[in-house]
C-alpha positions in Angstrom: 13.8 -27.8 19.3 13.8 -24.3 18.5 10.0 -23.0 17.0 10.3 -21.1 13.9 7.9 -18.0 13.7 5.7 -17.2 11.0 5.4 -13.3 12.0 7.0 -11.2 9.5 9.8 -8.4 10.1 10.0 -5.3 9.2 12.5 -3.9 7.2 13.9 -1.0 9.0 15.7 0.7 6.4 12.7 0.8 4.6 10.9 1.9 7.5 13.5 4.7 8.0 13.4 5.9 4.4 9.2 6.5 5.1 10.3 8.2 8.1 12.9 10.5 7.5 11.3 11.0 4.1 7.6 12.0 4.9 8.0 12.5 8.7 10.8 13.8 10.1 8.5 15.8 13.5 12.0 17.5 14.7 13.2 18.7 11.2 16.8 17.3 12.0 17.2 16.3 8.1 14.9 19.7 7.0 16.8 22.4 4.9 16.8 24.4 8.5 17.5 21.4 10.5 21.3 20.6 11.8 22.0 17.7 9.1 21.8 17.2 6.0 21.8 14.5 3.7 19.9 11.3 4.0 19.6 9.4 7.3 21.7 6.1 6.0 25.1 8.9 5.2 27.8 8.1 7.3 27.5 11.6 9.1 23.9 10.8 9.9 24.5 7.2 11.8 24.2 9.2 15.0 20.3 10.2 14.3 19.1 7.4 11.9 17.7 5.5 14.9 15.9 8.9 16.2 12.2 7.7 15.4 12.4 3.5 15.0 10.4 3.3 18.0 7.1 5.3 16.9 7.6 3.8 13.5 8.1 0.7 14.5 5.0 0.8 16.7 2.7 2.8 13.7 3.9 -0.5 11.5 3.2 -2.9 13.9 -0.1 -1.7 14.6 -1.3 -1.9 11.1 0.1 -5.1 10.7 -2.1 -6.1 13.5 -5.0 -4.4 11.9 -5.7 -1.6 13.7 -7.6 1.1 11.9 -5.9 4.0 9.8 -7.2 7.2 11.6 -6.0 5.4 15.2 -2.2 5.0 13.8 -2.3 8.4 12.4 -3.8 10.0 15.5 -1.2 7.8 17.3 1.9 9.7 15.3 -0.1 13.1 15.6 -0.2 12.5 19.7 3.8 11.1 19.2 4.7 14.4 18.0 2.4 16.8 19.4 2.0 15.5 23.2 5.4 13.3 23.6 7.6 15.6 21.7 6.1 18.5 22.7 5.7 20.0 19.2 2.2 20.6 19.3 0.4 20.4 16.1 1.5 22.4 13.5 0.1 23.0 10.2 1.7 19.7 8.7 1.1 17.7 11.8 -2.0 15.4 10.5 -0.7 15.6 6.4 2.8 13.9 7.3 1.0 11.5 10.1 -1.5 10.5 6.6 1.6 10.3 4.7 3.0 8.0 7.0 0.4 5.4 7.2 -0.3 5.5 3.6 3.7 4.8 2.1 3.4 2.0 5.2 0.5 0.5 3.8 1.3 0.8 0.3 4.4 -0.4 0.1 4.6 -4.2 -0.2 8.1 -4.4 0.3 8.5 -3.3 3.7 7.5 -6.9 5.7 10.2 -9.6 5.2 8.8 -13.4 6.0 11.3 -16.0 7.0 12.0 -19.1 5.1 11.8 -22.9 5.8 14.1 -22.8 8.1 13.2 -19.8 9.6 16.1 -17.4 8.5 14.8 -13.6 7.3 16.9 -12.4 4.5 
């Protein structure tokens, strides 16, 4: 008998709009950065998966109810210490940005129905 889960999913094109939108550490979709556009446009497809995995993890750990300042401090280390950026004048504001369009937005968990199927 297969178990259905009651955990939500997250909606990663949502998740990628916050992203790319308020985020964006490396500048690859800035008006100086090497593409342009929107991540979802065709001739983005090659990047649009560049920063799932910190975003993924920031969302997951305030779905689990970790506090505020430790996810932002967690995006702040993501792109000061692991990308090597350092922390630039922006740094903290984007990280805040971040955590607040994630928390705010209502849309951005999906829950699965009876049977278990997310739409």
């Amino acid at each position: 008998m297969t178990q259905i889960s009651s955990r939500p999913r997250i909606k990663l094109s949502k998740l990628r709009d916050i992203g790319w939108t308020l985020w964006d550490p490396i500048g690859l979709l800035s008006a100086q950065g090497v593409f342009h556009g929107k991540w979802n446009e065709q001739a983005n497809q090659g990047i649009a998966d560049e920063y799932d995995g910190y975003l993924i993890s920031a969302a997951s750990q305030l779905r689990s109810g970790e506090p505020l300042l430790q996810v932002i401090e967690y995006l702040v280390q993501v792109e000061s210490e692991h990308m090597a950026l350092g922390i630039g004048p922006t740094t903290r504001e984007r990280a805040v940005a971040v955590v607040t369009a994630i928390m705010s937005d209502d849309t951005i968990w999906t829950w699965p129905d009876e049977q278990g199927r997310f739409r």
